[in-house]
C-alpha positions in Angstrom: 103.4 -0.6 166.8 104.4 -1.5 170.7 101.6 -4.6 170.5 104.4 -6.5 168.7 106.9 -6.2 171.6 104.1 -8.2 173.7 103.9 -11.3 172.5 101.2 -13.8 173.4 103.9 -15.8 174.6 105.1 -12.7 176.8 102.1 -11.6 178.1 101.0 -15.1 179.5 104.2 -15.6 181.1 103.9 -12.3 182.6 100.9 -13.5 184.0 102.0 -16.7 185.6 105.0 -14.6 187.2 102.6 -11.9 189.0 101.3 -15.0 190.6 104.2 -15.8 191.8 104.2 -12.5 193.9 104.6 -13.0 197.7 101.7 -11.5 198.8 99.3 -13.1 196.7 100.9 -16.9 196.1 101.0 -17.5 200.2 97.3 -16.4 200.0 96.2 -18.7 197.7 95.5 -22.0 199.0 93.4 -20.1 201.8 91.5 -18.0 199.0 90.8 -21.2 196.7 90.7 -24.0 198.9 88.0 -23.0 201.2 86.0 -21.9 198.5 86.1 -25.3 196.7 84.2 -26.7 199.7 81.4 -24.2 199.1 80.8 -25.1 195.3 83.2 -26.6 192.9 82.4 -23.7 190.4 83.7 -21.0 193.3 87.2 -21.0 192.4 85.9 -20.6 189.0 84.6 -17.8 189.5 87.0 -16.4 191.5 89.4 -16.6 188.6 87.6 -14.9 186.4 86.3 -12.0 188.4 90.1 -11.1 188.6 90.3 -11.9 184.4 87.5 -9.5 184.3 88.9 -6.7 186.4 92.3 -6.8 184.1 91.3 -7.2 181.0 89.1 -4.1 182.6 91.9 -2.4 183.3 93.4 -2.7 179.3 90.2 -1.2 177.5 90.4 1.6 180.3 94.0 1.6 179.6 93.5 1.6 175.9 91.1 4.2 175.7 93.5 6.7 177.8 96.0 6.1 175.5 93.6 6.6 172.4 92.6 10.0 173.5 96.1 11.2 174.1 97.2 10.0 170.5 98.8 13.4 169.6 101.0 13.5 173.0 102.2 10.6 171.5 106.0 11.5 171.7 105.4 12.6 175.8 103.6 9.1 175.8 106.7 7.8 174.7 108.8 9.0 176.5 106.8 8.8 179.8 106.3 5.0 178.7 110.0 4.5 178.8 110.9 5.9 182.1 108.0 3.8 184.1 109.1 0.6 182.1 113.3 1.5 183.2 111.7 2.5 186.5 109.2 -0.5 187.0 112.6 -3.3 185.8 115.0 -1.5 188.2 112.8 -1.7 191.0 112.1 -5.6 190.2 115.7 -6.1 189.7 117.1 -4.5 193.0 113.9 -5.5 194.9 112.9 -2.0 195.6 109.4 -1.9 196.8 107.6 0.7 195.2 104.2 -0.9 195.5 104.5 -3.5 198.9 103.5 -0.4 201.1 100.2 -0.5 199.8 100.3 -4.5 199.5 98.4 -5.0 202.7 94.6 -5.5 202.3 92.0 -7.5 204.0 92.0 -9.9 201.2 90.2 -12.5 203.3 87.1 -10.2 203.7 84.1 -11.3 202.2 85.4 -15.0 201.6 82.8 -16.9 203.9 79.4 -16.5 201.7 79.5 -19.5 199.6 78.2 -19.8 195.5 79.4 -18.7 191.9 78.0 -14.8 192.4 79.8 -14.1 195.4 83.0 -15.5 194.0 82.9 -13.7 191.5 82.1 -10.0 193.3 85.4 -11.2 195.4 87.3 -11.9 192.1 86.6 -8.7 190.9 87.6 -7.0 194.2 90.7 -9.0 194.2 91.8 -7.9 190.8 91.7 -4.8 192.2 93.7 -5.4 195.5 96.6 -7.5 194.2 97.3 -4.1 191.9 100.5 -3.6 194.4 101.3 -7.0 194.0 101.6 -7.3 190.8 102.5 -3.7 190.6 105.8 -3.9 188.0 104.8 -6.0 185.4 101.1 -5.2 185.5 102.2 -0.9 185.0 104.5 -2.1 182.1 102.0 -4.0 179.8 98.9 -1.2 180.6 102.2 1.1 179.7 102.4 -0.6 176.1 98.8 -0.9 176.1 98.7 2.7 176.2 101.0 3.5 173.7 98.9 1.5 171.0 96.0 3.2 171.8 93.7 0.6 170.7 90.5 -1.0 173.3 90.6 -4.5 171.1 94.7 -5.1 171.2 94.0 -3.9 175.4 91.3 -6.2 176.2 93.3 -9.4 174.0 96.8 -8.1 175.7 95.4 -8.4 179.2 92.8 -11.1 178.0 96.3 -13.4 178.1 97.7 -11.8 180.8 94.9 -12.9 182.8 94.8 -16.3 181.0 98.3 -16.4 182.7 97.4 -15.4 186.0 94.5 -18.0 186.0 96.4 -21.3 185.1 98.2 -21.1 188.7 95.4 -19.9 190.6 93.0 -22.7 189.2 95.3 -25.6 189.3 95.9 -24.9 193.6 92.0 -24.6 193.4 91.4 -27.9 192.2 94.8 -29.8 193.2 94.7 -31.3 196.6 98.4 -32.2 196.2 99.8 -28.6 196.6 100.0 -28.0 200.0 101.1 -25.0 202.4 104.6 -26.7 202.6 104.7 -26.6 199.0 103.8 -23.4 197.9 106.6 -22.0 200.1 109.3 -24.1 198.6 107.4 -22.5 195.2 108.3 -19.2 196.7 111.8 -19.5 197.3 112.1 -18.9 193.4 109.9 -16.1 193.8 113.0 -13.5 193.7 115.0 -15.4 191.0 111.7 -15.0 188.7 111.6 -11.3 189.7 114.7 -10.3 188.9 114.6 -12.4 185.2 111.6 -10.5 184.8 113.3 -7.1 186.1 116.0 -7.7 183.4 113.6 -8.2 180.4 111.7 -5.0 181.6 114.9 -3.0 181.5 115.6 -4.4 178.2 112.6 -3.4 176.9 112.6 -0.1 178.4 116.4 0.6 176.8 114.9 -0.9 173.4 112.0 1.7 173.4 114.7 4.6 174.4 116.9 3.0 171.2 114.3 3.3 168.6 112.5 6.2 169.5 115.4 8.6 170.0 119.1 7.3 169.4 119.1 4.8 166.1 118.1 8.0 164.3 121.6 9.8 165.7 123.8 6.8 165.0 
């Protein structure tokens, strides 16, 4: 099935690159750092609010793809054009998501405590959708195609475990600063495009074994 083409490995670094995103890295420090002055379990719960909301996102996900089991071949081959689509726009920097990028993420962050944090965690995952647009559409895409809520909710379960590392080391770090995390994001497009390359890949891979190895 399509699970084995996301690795662990894979999906975890998939979630440490949507971090990596320029409109949700330069908004970090300000999202975590004030909220580690209003309990040091905050960020914690930041982070997983937004694990919650993906891993969300793959049962959902799952589930669709479940119920649409015998379209399977239009799955496919729907599957395959996003994932082509989603590594061509990450490889020539075509923004297909950033118009919809711009949120009040800051909203909401003053109220102090582990509850709050995590209601804005959840309503993050949510907003940074457009961020991490791309890769985010191409593992629910696989997700899809497998059709199964446990291999979703593990698949994203990582992907979130990915996204998390990053987000609680500039919590809990008062070594990163401002100055830092832009000199971070100057490798922002070179990790985009790597990752826009292994999309494409992938989405040539799927078009190779579902319709040509059979003709050659």
């Amino acid at each position: 099935m399509y699970y084995e083409a996301i690795s662990p490995l894979a999906a975890f670094s998939a979630g440490i690159i949507s971090v990596l995103s320029p409109c949700i890295l330069p908004l970090l420090p300000a999202v975590l750092a004030s909220s580690t002055g209003k309990g040091k379990l905050r960020p914690l719960a930041i982070v997983l609010g937004v694990s919650i909301s993906f891993t969300l996102m793959g049962v959902v996900t799952s589930a669709f793809g479940a119920v649409f089991q015998e379209y399977i071949g239009q799955l496919k081959i729907l599957a395959e054009i996003l994932i082509i689509t989603m590594g061509i726009a990450m490889l020539f920097e075509i923004s297909l998501f950033n118009a919809f990028a711009r949120f009040p993420l800051l909203a909401g962050m003053n109220e102090g405590g582990p509850i709050s944090g995590l209601l804005l965690g959840l309503s993050l995952g949510v907003l940074w959708i457009p961020c991490v647009g791309p890769i985010l559409a191409s593992i629910l895409t696989m997700v899809a195609l497998e059709g199964n809520a446990a291999t979703g909710a593990l698949t994203l379960s990582i992907y979130s475990a990915g996204f998390a590392v990053p987000m609680l080391l500039l919590a809990y770090s008062a070594h990163l600063s401002t100055s830092k995390i832009k000199l971070i994001s100057k490798y922002d497009v070179a990790f985009k495009k790597g990752a826009g390359v292994v999309l494409l890949l992938v989405g040539l891979w799927m078009v190779y074994q579902n319709h040509l190895r059979w003709l050659l």
